[in-house]
C-alpha positions as CSV (number, residue, x, y, z in Angstrom):
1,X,0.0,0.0,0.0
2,X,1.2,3.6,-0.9
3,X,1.8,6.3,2.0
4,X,-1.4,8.3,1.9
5,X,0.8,11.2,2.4
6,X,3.0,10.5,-0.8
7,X,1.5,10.7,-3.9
8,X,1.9,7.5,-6.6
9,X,5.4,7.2,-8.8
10,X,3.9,7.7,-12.4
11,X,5.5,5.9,-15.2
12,X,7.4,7.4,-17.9
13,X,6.2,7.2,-21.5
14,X,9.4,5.2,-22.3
15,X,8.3,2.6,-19.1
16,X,5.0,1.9,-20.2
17,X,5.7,1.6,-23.8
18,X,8.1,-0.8,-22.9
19,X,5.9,-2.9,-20.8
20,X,3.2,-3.0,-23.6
21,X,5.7,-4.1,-25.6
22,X,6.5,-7.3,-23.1
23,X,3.0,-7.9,-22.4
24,X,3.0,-8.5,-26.4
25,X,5.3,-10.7,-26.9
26,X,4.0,-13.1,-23.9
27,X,1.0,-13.0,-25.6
28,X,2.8,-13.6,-28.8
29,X,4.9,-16.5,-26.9
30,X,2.1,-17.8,-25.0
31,X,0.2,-18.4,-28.9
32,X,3.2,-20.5,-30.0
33,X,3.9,-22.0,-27.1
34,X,3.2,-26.2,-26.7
35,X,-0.2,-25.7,-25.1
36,X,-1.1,-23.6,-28.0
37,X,0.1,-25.8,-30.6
38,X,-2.4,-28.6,-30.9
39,X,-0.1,-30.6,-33.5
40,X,1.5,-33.6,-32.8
41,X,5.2,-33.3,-31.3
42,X,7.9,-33.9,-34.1
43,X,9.1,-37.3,-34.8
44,X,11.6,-38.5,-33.3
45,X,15.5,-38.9,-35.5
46,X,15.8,-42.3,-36.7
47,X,18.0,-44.1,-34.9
48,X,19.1,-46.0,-38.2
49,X,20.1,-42.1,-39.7
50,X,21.4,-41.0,-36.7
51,X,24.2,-43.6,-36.1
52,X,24.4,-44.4,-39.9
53,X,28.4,-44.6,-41.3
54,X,29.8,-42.7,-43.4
55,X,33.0,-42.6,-45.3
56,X,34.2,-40.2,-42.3
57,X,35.4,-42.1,-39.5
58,X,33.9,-41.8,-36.5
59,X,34.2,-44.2,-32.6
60,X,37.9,-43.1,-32.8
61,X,39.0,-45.3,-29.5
62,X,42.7,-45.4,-28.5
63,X,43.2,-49.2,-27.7
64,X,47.1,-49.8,-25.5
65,X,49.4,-52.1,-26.5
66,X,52.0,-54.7,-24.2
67,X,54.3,-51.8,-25.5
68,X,52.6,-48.5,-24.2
69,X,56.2,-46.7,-24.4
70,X,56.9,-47.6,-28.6
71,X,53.6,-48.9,-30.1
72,X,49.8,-47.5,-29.7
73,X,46.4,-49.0,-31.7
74,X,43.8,-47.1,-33.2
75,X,40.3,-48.3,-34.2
76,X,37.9,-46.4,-35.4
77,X,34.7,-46.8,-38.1
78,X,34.2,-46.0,-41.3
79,X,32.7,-47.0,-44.4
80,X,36.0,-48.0,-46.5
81,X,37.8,-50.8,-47.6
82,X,40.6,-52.9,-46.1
83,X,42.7,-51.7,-48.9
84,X,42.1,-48.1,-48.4
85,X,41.9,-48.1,-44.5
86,X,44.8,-46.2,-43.0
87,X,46.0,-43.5,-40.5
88,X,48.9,-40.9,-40.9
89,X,50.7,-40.1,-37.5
90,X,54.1,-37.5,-36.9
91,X,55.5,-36.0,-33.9
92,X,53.3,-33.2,-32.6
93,X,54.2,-30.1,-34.5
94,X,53.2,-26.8,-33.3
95,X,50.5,-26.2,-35.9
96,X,48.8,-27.5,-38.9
97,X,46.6,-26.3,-41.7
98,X,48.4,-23.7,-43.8
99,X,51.7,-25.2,-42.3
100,X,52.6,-28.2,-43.5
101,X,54.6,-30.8,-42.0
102,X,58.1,-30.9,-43.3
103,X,58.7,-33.7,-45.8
104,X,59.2,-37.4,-44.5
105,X,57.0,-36.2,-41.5
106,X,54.1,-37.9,-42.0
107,X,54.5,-41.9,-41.7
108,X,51.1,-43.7,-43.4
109,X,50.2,-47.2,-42.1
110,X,47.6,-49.1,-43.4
111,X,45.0,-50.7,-41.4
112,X,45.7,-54.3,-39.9
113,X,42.2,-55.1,-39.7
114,X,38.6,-54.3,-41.3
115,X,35.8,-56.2,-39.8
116,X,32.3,-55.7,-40.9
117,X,29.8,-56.0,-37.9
118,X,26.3,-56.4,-38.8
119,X,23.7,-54.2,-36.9
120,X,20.3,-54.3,-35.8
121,X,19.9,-51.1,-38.1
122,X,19.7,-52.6,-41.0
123,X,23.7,-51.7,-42.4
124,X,26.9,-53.1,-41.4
125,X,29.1,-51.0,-39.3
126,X,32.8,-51.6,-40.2
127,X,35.9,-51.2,-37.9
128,X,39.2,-50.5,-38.7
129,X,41.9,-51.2,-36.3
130,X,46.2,-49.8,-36.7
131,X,48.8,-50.2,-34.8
132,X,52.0,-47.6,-34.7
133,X,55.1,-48.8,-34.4
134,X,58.9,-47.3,-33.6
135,X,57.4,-44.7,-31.4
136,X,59.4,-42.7,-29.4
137,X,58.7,-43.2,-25.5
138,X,57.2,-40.0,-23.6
139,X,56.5,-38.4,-26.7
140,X,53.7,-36.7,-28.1
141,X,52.1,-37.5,-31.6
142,X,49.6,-36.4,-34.0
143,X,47.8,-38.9,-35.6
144,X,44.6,-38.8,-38.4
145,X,42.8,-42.4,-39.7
146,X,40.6,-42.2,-42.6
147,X,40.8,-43.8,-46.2
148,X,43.0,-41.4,-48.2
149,X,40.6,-39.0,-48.9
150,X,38.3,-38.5,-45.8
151,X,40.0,-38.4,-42.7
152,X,39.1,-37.9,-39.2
153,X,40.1,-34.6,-37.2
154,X,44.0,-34.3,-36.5
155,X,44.1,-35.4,-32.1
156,X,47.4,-35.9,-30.4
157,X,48.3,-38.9,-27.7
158,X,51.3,-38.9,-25.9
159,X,53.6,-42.8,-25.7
160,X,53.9,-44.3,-22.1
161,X,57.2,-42.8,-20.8
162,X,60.2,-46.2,-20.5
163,X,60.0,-46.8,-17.1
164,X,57.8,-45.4,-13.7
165,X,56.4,-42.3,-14.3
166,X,53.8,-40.8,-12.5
167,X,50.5,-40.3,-14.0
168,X,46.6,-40.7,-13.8
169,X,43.7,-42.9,-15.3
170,X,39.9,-42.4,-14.8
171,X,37.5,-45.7,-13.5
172,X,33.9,-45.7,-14.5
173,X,31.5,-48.3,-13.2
174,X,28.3,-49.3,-15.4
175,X,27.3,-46.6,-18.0
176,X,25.0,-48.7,-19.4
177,X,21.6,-46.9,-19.4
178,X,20.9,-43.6,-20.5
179,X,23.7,-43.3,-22.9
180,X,22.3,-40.0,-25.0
181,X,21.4,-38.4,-21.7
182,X,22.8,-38.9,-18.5
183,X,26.3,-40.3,-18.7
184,X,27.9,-37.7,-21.1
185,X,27.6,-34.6,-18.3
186,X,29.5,-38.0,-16.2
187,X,32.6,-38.1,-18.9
188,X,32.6,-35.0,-19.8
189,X,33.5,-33.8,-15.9
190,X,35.7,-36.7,-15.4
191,X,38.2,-35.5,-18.3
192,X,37.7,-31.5,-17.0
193,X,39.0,-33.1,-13.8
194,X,41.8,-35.0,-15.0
195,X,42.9,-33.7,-19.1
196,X,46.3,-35.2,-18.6
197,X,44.4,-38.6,-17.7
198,X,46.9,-41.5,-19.8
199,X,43.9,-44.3,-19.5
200,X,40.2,-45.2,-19.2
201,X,39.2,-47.8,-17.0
202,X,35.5,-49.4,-17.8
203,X,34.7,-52.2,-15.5
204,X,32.0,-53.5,-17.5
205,X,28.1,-53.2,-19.0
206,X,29.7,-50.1,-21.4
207,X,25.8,-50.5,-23.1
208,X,22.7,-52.7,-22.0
209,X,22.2,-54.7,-25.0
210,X,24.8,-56.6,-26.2
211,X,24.5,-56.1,-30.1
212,X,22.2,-52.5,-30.2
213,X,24.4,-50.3,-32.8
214,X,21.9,-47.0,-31.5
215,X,23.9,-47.7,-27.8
216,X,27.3,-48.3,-29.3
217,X,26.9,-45.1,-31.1
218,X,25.4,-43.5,-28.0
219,X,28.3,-44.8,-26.1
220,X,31.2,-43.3,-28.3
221,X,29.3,-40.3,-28.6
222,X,29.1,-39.6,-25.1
223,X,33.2,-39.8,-24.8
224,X,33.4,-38.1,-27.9
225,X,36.8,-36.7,-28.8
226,X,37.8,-38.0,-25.0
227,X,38.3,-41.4,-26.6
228,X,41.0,-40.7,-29.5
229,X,43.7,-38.9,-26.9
230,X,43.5,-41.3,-23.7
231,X,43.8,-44.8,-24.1
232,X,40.9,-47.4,-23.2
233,X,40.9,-50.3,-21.0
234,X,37.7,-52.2,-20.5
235,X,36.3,-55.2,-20.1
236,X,32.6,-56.8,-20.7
237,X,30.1,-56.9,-18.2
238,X,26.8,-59.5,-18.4
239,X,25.1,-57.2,-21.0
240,X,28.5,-57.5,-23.2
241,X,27.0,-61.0,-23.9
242,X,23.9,-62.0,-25.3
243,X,24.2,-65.5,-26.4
244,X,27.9,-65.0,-27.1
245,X,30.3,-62.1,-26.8
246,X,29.0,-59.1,-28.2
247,X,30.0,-59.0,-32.2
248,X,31.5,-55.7,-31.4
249,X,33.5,-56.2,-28.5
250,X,36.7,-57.2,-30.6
251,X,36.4,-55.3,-33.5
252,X,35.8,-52.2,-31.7
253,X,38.4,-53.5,-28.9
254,X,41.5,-55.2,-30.2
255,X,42.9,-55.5,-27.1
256,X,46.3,-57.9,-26.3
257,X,45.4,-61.6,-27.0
258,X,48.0,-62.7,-23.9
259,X,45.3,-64.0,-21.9
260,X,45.4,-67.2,-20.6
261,X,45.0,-68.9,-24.3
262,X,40.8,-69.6,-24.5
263,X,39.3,-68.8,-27.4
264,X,36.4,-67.7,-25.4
265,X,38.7,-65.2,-23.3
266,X,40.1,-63.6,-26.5
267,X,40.6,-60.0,-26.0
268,X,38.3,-59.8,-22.7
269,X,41.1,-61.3,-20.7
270,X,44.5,-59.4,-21.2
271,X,47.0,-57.4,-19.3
272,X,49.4,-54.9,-19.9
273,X,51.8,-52.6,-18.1
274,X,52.0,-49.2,-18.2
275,X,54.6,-46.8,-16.6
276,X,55.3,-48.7,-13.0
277,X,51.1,-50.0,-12.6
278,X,50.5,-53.5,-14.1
279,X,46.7,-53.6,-15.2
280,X,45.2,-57.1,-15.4
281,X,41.6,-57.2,-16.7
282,X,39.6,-60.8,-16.1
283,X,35.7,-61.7,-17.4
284,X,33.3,-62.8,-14.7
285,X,30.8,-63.7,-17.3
286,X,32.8,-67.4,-16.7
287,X,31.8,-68.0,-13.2
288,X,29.4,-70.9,-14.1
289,X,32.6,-72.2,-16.3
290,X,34.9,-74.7,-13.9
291,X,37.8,-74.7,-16.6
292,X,37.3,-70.9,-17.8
293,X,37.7,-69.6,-14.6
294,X,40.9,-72.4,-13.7
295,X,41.8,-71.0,-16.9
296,X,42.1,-67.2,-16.0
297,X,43.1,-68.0,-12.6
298,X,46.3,-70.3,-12.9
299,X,46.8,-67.2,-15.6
300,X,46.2,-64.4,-12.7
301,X,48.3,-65.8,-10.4
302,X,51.4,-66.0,-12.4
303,X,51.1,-62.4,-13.2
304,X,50.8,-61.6,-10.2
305,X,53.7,-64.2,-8.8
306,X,56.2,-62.7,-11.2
307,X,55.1,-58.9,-11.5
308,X,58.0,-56.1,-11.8
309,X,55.7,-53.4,-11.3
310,X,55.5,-51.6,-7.9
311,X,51.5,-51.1,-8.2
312,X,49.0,-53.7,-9.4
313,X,45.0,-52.2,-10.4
314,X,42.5,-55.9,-11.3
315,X,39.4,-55.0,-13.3
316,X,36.3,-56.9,-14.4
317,X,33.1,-56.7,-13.8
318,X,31.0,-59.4,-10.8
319,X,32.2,-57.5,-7.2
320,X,34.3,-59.7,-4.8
321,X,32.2,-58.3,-2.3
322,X,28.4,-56.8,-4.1
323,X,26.8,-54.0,-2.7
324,X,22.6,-55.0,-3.3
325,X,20.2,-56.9,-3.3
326,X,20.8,-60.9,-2.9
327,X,23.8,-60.4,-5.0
328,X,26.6,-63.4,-4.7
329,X,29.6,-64.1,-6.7
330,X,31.3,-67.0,-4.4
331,X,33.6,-68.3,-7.0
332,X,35.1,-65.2,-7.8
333,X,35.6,-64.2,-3.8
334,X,36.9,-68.0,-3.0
335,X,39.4,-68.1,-6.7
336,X,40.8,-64.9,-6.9
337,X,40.4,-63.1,-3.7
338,X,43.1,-64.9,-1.8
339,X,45.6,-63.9,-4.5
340,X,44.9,-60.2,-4.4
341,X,45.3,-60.7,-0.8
342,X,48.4,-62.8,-0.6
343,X,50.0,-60.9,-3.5
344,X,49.7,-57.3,-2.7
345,X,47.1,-56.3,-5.5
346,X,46.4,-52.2,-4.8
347,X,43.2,-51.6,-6.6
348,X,40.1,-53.7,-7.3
349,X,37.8,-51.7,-9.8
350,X,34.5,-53.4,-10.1
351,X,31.0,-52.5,-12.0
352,X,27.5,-54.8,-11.6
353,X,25.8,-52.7,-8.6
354,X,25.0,-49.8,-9.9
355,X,25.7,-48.4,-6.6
356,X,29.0,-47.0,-4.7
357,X,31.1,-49.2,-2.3
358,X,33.7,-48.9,-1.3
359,X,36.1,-51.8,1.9
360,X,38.6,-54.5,2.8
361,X,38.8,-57.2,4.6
362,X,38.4,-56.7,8.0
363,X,41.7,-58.6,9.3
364,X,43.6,-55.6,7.5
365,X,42.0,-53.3,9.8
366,X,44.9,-51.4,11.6
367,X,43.2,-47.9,12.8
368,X,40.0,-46.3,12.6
369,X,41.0,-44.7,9.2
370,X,43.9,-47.4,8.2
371,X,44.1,-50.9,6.7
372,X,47.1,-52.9,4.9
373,X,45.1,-54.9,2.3
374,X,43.9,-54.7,-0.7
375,X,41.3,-51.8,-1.6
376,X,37.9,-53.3,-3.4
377,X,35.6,-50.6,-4.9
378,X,32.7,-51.2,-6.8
379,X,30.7,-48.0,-8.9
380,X,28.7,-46.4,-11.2
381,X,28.6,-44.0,-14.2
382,X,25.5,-44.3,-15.5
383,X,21.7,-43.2,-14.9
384,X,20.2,-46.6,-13.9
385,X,20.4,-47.3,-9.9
386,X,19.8,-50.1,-7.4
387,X,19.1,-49.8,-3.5
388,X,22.0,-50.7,-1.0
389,X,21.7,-53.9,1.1
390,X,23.9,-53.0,4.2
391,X,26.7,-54.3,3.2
392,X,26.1,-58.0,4.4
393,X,27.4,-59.6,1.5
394,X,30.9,-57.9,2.9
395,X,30.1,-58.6,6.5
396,X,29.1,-62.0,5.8
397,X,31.9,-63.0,4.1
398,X,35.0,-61.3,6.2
399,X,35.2,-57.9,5.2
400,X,33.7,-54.1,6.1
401,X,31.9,-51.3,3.9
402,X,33.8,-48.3,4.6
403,X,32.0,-46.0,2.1
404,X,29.0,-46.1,0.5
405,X,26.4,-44.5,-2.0
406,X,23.1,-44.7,-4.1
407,X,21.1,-42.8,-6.5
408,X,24.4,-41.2,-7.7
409,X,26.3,-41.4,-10.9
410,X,30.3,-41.1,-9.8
411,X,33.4,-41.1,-11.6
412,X,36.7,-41.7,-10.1
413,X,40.5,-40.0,-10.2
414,X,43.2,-42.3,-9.6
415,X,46.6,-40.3,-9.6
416,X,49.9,-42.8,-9.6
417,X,53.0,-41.5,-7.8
418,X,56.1,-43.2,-6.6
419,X,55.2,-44.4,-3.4
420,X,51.2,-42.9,-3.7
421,X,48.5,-43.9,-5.3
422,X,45.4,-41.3,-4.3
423,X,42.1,-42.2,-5.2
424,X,39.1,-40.1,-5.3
425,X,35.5,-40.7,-6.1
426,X,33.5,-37.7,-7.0
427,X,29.9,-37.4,-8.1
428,X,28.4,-36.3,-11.7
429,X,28.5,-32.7,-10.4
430,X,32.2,-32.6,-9.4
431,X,31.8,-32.9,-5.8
432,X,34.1,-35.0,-3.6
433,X,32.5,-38.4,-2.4
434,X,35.3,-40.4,-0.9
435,X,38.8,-41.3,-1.5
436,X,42.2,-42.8,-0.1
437,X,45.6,-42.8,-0.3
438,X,48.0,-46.1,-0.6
439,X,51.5,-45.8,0.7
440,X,54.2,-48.2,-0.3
441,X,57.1,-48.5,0.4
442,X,60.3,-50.5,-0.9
443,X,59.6,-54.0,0.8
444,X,56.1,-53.7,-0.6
445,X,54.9,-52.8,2.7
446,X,51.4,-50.7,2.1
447,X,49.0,-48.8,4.5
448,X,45.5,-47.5,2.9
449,X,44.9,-44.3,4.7
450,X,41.2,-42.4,4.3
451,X,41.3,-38.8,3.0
452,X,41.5,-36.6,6.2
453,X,38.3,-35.3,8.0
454,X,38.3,-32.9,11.2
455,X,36.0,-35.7,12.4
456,X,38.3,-38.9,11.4
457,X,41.7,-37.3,13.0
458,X,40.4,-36.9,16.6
459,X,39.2,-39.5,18.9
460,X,40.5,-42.9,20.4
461,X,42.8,-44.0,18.0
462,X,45.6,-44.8,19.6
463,X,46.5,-48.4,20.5
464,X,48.8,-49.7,23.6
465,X,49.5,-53.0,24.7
466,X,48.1,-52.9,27.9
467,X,45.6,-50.9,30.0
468,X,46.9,-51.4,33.5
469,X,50.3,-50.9,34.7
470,X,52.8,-49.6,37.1
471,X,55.3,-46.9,37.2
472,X,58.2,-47.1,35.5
473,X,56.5,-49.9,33.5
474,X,56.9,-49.8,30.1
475,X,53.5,-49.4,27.3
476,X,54.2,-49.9,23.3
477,X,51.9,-47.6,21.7
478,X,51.3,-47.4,17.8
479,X,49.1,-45.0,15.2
480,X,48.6,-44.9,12.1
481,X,47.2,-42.2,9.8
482,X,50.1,-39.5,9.3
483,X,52.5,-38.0,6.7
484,X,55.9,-39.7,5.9
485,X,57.8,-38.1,8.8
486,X,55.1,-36.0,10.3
487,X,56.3,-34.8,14.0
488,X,54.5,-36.2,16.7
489,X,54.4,-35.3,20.5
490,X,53.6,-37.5,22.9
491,X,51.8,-36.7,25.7
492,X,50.8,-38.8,29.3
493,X,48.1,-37.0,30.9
494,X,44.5,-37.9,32.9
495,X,41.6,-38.2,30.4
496,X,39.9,-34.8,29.1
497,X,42.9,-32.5,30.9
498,X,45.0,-30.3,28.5
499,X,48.1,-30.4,30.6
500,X,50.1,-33.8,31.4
501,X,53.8,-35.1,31.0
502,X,55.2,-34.3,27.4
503,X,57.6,-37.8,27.0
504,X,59.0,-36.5,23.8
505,X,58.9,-36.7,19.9
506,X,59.1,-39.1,17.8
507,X,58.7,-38.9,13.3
508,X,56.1,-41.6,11.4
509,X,58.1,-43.4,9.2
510,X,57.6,-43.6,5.4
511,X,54.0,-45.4,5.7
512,X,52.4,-43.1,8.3
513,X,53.2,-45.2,11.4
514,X,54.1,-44.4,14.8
515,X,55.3,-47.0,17.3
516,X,56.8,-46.3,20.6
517,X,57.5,-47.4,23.9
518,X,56.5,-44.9,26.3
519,X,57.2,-45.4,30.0
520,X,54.9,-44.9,33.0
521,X,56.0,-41.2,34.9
522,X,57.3,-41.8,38.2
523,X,55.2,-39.2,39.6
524,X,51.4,-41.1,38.1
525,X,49.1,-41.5,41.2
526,X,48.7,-45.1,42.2
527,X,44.7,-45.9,40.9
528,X,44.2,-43.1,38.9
529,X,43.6,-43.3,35.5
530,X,45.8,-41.9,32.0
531,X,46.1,-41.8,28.4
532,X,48.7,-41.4,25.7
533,X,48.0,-38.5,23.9
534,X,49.4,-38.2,20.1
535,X,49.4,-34.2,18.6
536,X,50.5,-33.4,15.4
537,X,50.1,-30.9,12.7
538,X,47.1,-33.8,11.3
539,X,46.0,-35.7,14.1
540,X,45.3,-35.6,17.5
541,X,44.0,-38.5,18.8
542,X,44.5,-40.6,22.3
543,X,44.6,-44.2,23.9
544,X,42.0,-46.2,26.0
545,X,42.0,-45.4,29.6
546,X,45.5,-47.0,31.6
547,X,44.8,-47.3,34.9
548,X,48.0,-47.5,37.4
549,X,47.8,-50.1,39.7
550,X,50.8,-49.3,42.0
């Protein structure tokens, strides 16, 4: 209401012809607007036109070689011939276009492989697969792949260095549903987080039907360009088979054949190494199979028996330990568990759940935030979800849920140093979910410590070897949880007092660790009770209750 002592702001003549002027066009908007229409919605694009080939090549996928540092595959599709099929590649020059490459730049190689894939389109859908040879290692390259005459966008890779380097690869669980709408925001944020990313990690169901050509072509065009620079390492899930291995899987995926020799496991089962991490990928689609899965695991364990690499990341697709429903994979838990265990396998990167979980087993349990064994993590990319069960399939069976989510799509960072691996699982909108850091050392000793919280480096964390003493006695006390070399004071004082006896300073060695023997002030009062008290720059965290007896 207007003060009745102030008379009513009028409008300018430029104020009111402007708001006529709105009024008319949401009128004029309101009489082309949906409601207004009254004719049917336009059809929807054919999916047989939308994903049709063309002689322009298109699902340009980098595929890794057993020789990451001197050789690198290509496949891509396109309609041309095995005789015209080829790709062009030079060292990365500083531009293109009107400046062109010095002569003997440019090194042609013709295709090594055309395979026709018929497609429930109506057309086949042809791949093309090369393979570049002599590369330098830790060098950058331009490469095109085309027929001669229509070629694909110049899009630069980089070789694996000769040796450890440190370096980062992206995991996705399932994509599988929703492939045009909901899992390209998903990839696209996963390479904004991590350009420099040297691999792809898919743990399985990349589509949901086995042979659908509109979700290949959905998949590939969600990673778009992402797929030609950073190299791909997948393996099928259950709806990679549909009476039979997907046709596409191998043409579109010429991955090693060094598996463990089965026709079957062609190209599904492979490993390769790349700069200081050996990747091993196995197919859980077996399980019903006695000799298949002998077959890949007499094969896991010798890779894992004679392995030169300092970090070890196992991928496929069933979890060790699943995350809803009824789910139960015991053949996979009783064959291969036991090895990643025994042999020091880092990362376990599973699919299936179309959840987040994330554990170990519970006899590596060494803190509240620390264990020593082997990290298992199941997750998911795409828009399709199930509920969580409470993690009794992991309970039941030995181990513990440290992490958990549903109803969200996730991607994960994995960021390989030389005695760190850091992982990180963040949702589809670039917030931080969960993560860990490994530290290993040079005897292969490894703690896996949870990313730091104000409310996970407080508390009783502490452990000693016994609760009751005497003066003078002696207590061992251990923690776990801090930097390489971090500074810690240690403190004997009565429970909940700030002041106490400082005993001195000791450094965590090179896994996070503190151990120390700590002896009982002279000057304690007989019956009372104490703790250990543990400050650092990180933590500050305390024993049980010791009670002094005399």
């Amino acid at each position: 209401m207007n003060h009745p002592t102030k008379p009513r702001r009028s409008w300018s003549r430029q104020a009111k012809l402007a708001t006529a002027g709105t009024a008319a066009l949401l009128a004029a908007g309101l009489a082309f607007g949906p409601a207004a229409v009254g004719a049917a919605a336009p059809p929807v694009f054919p999916a047989a036109e939308a994903h049709k080939p063309t002689p322009i090549p298109d699902r340009v996928i980098l595929i890794p070689t057993t020789a990451p540092a001197t050789s690198q595959r290509v496949s891509w599709r396109a309609e041309a011939t095995a005789d015209t099929a080829q790709a062009q590649i030079l060292e990365a020059p500083r531009a293109l276009g009107q400046v062109q490459p010095a002569p003997g730049a440019v090194a042609t190689v013709r295709a090594m492989a055309s395979t026709p894939v018929n497609t429930t389109l109506g057309y086949a859908s042809t791949y093309h697969t090369v393979e570049f040879t002599g590369l330098k290692p830790g060098t950058r390259y331009t490469y095109r792949v085309g027929d001669g005459t229509n070629w694909s966008p110049w899009t630069d890779f980089t070789t694996a260095a000769d040796g450890f380097e440190p370096f980062s690869f992206i995991y996705y669980g399932d994509a599988q549903n929703y492939l045009d709408s909901a899992v390209p925001r998903v990839f696209r944020q996963a390479f904004a987080d991590r350009p420099q990313a040297k691999a792809i990690v898919n743990a399985g169901d990349l589509i949901d039907s086995a042979n659908s050509e509109e979700q290949w072509g959905q998949w590939f065009q969600a990673g778009g360009f992402i797929d030609g620079q950073i190299n791909n390492i997948s393996i099928p899930g259950n709806h990679e088979y549909s009476g039979g291995l997907s046709a596409f899987w191998r043409p579109q995926f010429p991955y090693p054949d060094n598996g463990p020799g089965n026709p079957e496991l062609k190209q599904t089962v492979y490993t390769l190494d790349y700069q200081g991490v050996r990747f091993i990928g196995l197919d859980t689609n077996h399980q019903s199979n006695a000799t298949l899965m002998a077959a890949q695991t007499a094969w896991l364990e010798g890779l894992l028996k004679d392995n030169p690499n300092k970090w070890t990341v196992v991928t496929f697709h069933h979890p060790v330990y699943s995350t809803t429903g009824t789910r139960n994979n015991p053949n996979v838990r009783e064959q291969w568990a036991p090895l990643f265990e025994k042999y020091g396998v880092d990362l376990v990167l599973q699919g299936h759940d179309h959840s987040y979980g994330r554990g170990n087993q519970v006899a590596a349990r060494k803190s509240t935030t620390v264990h020593n064994g082997v990290a298992y993590v199941v997750s998911v990319s795409g828009g399709k979800m199930y509920a969580l069960n409470g993690g009794e399939n992991w309970t039941g069976n030995g181990a513990e849920v440290r992490s958990t989510s549903e109803n969200t799509q996730l991607y994960q960072l994995i960021d390989v140093a030389g005695d760190t691996i850091t992982f990180e699982a963040r949702y589809a909108d670039g917030t931080h979910h969960d993560g860990f850091v490994i530290r290993k050392n040079r005897e292969g000793e490894r703690t896996v410590n949870d990313l730091r919280t104000p409310e996970n480096t407080v508390g009783e964390q502490v452990t000693v070897d016994k609760t009751s003493v005497r003066r003078l006695e002696s207590v061992k006390v251990s923690a776990y949880g801090y930097d390489p070399g971090e500074r810690v004071a240690i403190w004997w004082r009565e429970p909940g007092r700030k002041n106490g006896t400082l005993i001195g300073y000791e450094k965590a060695d090179d896994l996070g660790r503190l151990s120390e023997t700590v002896r009982v002030p002279v000057l304690a009062k007989r019956g009372a009770e104490y703790v250990v008290y543990l400050d650092s720059e990180h933590q500050k965290i305390t024993s049980p209750p010791i009670t002094v007896t005399k």
